[in-house]
ZAKOLKE-448601 format. One record per residue (C-alpha): x, y, z; residue number from 0; residue in three letters. Coordinates in pm, whole numbers, padded with zeros to 5 digits, always signed. Each point is the difference from the previous one (the first is absolute). Layout:
<rs>
{c1->X | c2->Y | c3->Z | marba->NUM | paza->Ala}
...
</rs>
This chain:
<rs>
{c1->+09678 | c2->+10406 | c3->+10796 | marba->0 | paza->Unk}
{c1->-00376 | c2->+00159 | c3->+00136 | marba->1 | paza->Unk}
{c1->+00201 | c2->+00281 | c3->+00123 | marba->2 | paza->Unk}
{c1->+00200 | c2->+00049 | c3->-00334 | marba->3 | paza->Unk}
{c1->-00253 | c2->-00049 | c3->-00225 | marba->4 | paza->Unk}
{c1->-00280 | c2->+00233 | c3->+00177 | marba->5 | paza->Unk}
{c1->-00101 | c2->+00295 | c3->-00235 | marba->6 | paza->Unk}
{c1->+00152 | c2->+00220 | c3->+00329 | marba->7 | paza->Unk}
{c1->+00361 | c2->-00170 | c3->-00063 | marba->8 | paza->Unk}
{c1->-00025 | c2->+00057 | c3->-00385 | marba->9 | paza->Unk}
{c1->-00117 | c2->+00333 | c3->-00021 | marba->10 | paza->Unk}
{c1->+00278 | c2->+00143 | c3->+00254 | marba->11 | paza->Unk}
{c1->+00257 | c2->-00212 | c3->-00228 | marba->12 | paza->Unk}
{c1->-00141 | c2->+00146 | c3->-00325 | marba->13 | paza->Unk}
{c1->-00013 | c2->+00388 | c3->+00121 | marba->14 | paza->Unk}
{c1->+00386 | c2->-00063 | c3->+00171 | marba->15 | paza->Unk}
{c1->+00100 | c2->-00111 | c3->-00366 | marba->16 | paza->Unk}
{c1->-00182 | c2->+00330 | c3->-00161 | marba->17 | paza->Unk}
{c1->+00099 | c2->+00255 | c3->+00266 | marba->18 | paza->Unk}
{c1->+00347 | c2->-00085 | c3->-00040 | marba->19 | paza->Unk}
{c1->+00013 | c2->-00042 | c3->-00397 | marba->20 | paza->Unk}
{c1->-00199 | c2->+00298 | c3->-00025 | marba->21 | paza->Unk}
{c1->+00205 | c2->+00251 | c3->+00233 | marba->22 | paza->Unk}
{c1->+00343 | c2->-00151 | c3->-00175 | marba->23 | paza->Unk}
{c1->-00152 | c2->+00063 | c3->-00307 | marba->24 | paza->Unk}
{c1->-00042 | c2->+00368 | c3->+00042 | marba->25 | paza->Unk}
{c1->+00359 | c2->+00045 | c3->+00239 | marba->26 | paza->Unk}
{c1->+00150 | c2->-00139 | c3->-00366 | marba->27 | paza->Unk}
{c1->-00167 | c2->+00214 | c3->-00246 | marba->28 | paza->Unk}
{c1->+00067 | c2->+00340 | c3->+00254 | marba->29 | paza->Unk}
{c1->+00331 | c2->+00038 | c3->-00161 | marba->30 | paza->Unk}
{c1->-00092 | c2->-00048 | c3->-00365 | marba->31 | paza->Unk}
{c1->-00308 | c2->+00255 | c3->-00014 | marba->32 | paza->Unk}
{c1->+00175 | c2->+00246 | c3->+00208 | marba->33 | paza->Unk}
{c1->+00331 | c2->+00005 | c3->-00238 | marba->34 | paza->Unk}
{c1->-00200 | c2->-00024 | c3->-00325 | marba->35 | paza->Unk}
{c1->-00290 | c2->+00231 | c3->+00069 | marba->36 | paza->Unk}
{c1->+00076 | c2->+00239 | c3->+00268 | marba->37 | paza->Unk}
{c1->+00369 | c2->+00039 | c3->-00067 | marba->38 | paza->Unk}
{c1->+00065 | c2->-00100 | c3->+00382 | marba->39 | paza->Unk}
{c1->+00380 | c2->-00108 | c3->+00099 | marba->40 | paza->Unk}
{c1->+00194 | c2->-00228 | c3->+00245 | marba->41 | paza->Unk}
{c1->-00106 | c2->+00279 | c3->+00313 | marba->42 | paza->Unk}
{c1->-00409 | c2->+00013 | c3->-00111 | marba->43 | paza->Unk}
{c1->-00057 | c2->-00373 | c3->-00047 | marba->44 | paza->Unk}
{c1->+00204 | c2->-00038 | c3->+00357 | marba->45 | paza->Unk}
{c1->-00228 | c2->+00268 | c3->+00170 | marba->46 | paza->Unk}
{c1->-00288 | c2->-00232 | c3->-00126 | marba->47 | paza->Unk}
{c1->+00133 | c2->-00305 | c3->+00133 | marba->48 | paza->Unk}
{c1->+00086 | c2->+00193 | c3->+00321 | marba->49 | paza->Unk}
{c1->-00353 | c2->+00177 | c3->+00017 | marba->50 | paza->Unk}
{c1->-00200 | c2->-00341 | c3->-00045 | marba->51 | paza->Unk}
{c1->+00241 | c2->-00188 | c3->+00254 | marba->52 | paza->Unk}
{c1->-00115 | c2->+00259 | c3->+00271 | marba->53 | paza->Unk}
{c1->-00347 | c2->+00017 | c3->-00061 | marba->54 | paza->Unk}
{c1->-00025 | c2->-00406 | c3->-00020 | marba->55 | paza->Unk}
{c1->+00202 | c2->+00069 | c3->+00360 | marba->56 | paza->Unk}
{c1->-00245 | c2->+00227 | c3->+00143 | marba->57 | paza->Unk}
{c1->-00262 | c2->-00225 | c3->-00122 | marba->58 | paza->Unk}
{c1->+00136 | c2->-00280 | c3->+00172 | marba->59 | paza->Unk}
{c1->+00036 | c2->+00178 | c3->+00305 | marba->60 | paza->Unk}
{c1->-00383 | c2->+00162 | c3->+00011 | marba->61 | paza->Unk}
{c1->-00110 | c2->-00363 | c3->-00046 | marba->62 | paza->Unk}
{c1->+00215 | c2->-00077 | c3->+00321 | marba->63 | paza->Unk}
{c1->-00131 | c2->+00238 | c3->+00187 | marba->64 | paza->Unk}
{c1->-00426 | c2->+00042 | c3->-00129 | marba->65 | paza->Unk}
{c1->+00042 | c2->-00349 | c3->-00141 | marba->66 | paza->Unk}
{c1->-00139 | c2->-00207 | c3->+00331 | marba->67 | paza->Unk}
{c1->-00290 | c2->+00235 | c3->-00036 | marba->68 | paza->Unk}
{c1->-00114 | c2->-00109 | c3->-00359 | marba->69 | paza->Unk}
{c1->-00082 | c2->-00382 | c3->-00130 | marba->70 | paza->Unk}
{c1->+00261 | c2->-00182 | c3->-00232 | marba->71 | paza->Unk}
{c1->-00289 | c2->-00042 | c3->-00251 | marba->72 | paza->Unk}
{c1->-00008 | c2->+00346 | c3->-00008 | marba->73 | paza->Unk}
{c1->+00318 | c2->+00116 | c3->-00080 | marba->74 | paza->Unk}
{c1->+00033 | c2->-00281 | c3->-00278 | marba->75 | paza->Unk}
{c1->-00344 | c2->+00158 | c3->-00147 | marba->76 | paza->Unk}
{c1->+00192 | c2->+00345 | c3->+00035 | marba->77 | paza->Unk}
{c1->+00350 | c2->-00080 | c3->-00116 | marba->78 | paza->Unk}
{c1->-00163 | c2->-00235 | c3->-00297 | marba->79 | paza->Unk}
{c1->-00235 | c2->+00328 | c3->-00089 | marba->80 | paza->Unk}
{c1->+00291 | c2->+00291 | c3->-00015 | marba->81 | paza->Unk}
{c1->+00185 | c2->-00260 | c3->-00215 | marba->82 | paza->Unk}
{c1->-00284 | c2->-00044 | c3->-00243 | marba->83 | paza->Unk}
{c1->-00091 | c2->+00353 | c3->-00033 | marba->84 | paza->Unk}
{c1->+00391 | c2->+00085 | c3->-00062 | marba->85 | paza->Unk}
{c1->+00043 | c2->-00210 | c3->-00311 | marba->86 | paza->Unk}
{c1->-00385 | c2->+00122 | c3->-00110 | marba->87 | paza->Unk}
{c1->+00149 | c2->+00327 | c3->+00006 | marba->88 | paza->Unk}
{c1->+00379 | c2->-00089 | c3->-00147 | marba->89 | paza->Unk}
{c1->-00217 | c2->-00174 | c3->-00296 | marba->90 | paza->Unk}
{c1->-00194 | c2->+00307 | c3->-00066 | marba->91 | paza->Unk}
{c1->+00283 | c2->+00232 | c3->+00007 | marba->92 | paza->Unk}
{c1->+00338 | c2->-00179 | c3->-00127 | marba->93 | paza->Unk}
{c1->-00074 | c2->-00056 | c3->-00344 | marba->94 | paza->Unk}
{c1->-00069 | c2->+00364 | c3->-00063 | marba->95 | paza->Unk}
{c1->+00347 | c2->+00129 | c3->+00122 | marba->96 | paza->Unk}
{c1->+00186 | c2->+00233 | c3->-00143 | marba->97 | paza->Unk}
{c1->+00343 | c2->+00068 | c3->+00010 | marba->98 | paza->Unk}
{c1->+00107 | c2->+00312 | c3->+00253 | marba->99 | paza->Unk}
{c1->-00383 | c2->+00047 | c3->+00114 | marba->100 | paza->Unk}
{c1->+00030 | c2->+00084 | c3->+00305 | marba->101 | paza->Unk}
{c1->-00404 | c2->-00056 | c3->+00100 | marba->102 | paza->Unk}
{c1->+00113 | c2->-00393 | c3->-00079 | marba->103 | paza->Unk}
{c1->+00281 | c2->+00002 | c3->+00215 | marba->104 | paza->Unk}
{c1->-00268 | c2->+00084 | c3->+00311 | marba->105 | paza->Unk}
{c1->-00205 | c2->-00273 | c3->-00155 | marba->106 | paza->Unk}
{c1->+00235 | c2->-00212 | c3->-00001 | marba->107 | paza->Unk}
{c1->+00111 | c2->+00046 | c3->+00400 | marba->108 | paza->Unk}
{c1->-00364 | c2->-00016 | c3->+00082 | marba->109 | paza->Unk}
{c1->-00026 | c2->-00355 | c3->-00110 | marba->110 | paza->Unk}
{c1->+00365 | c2->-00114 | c3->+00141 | marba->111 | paza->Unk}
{c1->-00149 | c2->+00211 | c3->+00312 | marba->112 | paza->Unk}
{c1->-00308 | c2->-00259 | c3->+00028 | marba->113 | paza->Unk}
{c1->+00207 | c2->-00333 | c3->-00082 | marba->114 | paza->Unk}
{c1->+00237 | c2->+00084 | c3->+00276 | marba->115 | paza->Unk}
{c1->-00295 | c2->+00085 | c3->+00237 | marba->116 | paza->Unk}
{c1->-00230 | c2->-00346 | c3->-00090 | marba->117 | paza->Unk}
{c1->+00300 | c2->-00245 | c3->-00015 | marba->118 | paza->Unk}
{c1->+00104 | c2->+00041 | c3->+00357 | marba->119 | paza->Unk}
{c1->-00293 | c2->-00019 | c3->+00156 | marba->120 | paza->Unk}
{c1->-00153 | c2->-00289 | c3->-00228 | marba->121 | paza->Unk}
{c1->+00329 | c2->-00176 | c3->+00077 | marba->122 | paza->Unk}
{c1->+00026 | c2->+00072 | c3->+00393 | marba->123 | paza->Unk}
{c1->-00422 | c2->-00157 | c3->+00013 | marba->124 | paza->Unk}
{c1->+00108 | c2->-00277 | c3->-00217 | marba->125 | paza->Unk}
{c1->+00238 | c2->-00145 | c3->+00213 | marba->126 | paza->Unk}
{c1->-00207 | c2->+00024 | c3->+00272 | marba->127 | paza->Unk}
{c1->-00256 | c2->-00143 | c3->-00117 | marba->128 | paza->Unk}
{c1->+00198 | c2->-00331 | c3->-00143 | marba->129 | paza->Unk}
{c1->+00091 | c2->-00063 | c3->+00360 | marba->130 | paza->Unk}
{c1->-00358 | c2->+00003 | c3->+00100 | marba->131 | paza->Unk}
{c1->-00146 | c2->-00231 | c3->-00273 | marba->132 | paza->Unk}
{c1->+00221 | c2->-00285 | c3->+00096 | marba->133 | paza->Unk}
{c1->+00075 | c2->-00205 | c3->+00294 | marba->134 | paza->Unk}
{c1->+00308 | c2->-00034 | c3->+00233 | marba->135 | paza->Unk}
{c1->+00077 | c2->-00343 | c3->-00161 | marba->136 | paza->Unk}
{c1->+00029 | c2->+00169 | c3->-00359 | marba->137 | paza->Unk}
{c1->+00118 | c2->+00341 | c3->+00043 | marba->138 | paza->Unk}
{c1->+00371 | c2->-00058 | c3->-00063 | marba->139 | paza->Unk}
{c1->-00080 | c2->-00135 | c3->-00366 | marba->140 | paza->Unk}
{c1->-00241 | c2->+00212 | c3->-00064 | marba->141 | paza->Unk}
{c1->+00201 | c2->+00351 | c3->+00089 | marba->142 | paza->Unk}
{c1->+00236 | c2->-00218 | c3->-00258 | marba->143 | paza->Unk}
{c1->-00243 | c2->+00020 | c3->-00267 | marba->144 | paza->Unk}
{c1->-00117 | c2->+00318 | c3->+00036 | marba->145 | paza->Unk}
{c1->+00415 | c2->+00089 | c3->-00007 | marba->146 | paza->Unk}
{c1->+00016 | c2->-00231 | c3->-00298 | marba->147 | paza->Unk}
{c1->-00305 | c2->+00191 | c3->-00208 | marba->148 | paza->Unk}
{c1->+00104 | c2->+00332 | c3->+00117 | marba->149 | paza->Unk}
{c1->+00392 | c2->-00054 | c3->-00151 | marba->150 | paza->Unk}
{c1->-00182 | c2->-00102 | c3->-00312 | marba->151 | paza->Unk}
{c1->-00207 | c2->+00350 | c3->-00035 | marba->152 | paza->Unk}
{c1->+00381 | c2->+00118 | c3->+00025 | marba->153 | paza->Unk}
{c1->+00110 | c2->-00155 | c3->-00238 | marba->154 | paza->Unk}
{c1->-00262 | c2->+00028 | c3->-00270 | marba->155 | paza->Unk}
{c1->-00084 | c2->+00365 | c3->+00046 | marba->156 | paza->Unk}
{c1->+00331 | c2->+00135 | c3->-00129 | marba->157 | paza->Unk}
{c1->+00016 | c2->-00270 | c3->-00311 | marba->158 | paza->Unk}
{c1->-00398 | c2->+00093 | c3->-00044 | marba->159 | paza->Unk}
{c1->+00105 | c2->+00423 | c3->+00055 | marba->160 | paza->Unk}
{c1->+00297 | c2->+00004 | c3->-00226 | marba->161 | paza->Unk}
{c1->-00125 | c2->-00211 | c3->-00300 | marba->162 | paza->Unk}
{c1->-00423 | c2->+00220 | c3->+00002 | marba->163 | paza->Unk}
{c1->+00185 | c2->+00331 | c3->+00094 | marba->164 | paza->Unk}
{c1->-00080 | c2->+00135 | c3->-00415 | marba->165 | paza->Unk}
{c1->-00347 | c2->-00147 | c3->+00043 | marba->166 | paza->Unk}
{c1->-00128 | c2->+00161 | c3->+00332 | marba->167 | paza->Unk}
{c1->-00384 | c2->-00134 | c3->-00076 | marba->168 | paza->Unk}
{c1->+00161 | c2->-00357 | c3->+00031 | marba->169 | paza->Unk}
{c1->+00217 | c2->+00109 | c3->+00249 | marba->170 | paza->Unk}
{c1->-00243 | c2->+00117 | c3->+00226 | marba->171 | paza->Unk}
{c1->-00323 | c2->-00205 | c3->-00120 | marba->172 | paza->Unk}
{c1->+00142 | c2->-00320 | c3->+00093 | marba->173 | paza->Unk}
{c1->+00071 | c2->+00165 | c3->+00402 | marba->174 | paza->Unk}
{c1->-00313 | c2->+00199 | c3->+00035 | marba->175 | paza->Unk}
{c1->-00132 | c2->-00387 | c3->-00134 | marba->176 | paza->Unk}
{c1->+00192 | c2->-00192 | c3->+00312 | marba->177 | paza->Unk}
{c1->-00148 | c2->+00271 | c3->+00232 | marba->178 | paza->Unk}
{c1->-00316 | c2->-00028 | c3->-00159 | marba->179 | paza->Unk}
{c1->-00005 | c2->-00350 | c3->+00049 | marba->180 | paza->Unk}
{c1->+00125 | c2->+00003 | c3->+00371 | marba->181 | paza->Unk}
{c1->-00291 | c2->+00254 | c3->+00077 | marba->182 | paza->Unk}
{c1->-00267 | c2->-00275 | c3->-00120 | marba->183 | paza->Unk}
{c1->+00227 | c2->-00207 | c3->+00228 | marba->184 | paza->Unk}
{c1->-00017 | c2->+00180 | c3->+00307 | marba->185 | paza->Unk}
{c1->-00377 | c2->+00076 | c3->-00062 | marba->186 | paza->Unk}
{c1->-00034 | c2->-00396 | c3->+00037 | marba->187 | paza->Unk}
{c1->+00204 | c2->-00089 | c3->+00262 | marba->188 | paza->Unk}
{c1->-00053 | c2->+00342 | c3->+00192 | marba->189 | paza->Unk}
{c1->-00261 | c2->-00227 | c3->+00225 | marba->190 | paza->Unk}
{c1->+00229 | c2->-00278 | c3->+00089 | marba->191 | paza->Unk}
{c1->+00292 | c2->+00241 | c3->+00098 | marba->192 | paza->Unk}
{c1->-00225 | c2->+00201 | c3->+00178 | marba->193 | paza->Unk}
{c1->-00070 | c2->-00378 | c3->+00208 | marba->194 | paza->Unk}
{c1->+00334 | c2->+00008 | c3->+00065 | marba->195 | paza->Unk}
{c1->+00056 | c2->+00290 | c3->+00145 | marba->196 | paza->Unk}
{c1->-00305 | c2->-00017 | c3->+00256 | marba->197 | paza->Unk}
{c1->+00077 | c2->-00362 | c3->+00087 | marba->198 | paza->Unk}
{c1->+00393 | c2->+00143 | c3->+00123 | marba->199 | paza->Unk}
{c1->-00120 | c2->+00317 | c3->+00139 | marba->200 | paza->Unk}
{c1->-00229 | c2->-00173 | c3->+00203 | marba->201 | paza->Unk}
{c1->+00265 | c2->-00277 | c3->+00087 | marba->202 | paza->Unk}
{c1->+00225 | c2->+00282 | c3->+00082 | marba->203 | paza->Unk}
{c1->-00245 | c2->+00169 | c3->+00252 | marba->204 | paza->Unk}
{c1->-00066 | c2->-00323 | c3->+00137 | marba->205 | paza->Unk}
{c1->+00398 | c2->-00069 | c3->+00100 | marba->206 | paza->Unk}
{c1->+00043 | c2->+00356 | c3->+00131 | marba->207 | paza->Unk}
{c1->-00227 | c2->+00010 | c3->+00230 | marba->208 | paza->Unk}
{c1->+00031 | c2->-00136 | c3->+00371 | marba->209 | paza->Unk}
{c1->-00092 | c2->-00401 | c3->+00061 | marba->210 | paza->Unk}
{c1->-00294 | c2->+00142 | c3->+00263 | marba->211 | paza->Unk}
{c1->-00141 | c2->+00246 | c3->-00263 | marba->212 | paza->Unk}
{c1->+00022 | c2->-00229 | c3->-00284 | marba->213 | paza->Unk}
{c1->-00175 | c2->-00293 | c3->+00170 | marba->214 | paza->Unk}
{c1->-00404 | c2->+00089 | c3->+00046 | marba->215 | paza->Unk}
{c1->-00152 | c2->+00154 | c3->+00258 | marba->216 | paza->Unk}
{c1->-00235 | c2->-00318 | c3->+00040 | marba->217 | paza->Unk}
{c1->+00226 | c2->-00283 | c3->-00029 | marba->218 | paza->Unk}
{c1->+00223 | c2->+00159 | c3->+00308 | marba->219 | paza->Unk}
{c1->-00319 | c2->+00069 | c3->+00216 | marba->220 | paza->Unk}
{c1->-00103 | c2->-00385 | c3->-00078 | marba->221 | paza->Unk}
{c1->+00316 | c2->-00127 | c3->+00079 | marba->222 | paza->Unk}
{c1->+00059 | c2->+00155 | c3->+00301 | marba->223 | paza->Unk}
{c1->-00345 | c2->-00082 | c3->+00126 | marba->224 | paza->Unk}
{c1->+00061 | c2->-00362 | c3->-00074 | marba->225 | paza->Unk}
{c1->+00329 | c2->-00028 | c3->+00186 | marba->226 | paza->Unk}
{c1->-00191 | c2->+00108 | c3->+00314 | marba->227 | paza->Unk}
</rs>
């Protein structure tokens, strides 16, 4: 209960819950601006879908490959940013559309753009980062919370989407207000998960390295002086 009760544990449950309610939240609404405003049909909304499937893809695969290169932290602080600044800029510019404008349509795709840009790589540091803040002994129920949370944010994004989407300043204050509050969040904990990460990077260096090289210099001359 140290472990799940740490600000570390609580803050990567709390930002699972709004990455996920968040990102559903807009995936739901894509189909009801684009019909009502922009006049899109069954092929535009699809291209959409298709369009932000490939570039969360490509995401994911950049973090594969530059990802070892670049702290956990770090990408959380970079996927939580991009999805901040989208729904800044989706609460700036969605109330003011207007129907068959086609400046709003780019507007629009800009902040979709962003969300499908954050979410991955928020998502991809989050789960990494919930392995490292708990121990071998608790990481099978604690993977099954952070399931449990995240399956929540799936739920309550769509029922939270469809019932705001006439009042986007609701709509989007009360996400930009989650992020908002997961950014004071990670500005807390950012310390202790930093911790973490040296403590198993250094753990990690330790196992990977030879038994001669890992044991001093000192203690081997010693020894080997006293067993003559």
């Amino acid at each position: 209960m140290d472990e799940f009760l740490t600000d570390s544990f609580v803050f990567i449950m709390s930002l699972i819950f709004a990455l996920y309610f968040t990102q559903m939240c807009f995936e739901t609404v894509i189909p009801i601006i684009t019909q009502d405003y922009f006049g899109f049909g069954v092929n535009e909304i699809t291209f959409i879908y298709m369009a932000g499937g490939f570039e969360a893809l490509v995401t994911y695969v950049g973090i594969a490959v530059f990802g070892k290169y670049v702290r956990e932290t770090t990408l959380q602080s970079l996927g939580l940013l991009l999805m901040l600044i989208a729904h800044v800029w989706l609460i700036v510019v969605m109330p003011n559309f207007e129907k068959g404008n086609p400046t709003h349509v780019i507007y629009f795709l800009v902040g979709i753009f962003l969300i499908y840009l954050g979410s991955p790589i928020a998502s991809i540091a989050n789960t990494a980062l919930s392995s490292k803040v708990l121990s071998n002994e608790t990481q099978g129920l604690g993977q099954g919370i952070r399931r449990l949370i995240g399956y929540l944010g799936l739920i309550f994004g769509p029922t939270w989407a469809g019932s705001t989407v006439e009042m986007p300043y609701l709509f989007l204050g009360v996400c930009i207000a989650l992020l908002t509050f997961n950014a004071i969040m990670l500005v807390v904990s950012c310390r202790g998960l930093r911790k973490k990460e040296d403590d198993i990077l250094e753990s990690s260096r330790k196992n990977l390295l030879p038994e001669d090289e890992a044991t001093p210099l000192l203690r081997s001359v010693t020894s080997s002086r006293l067993a003559q």
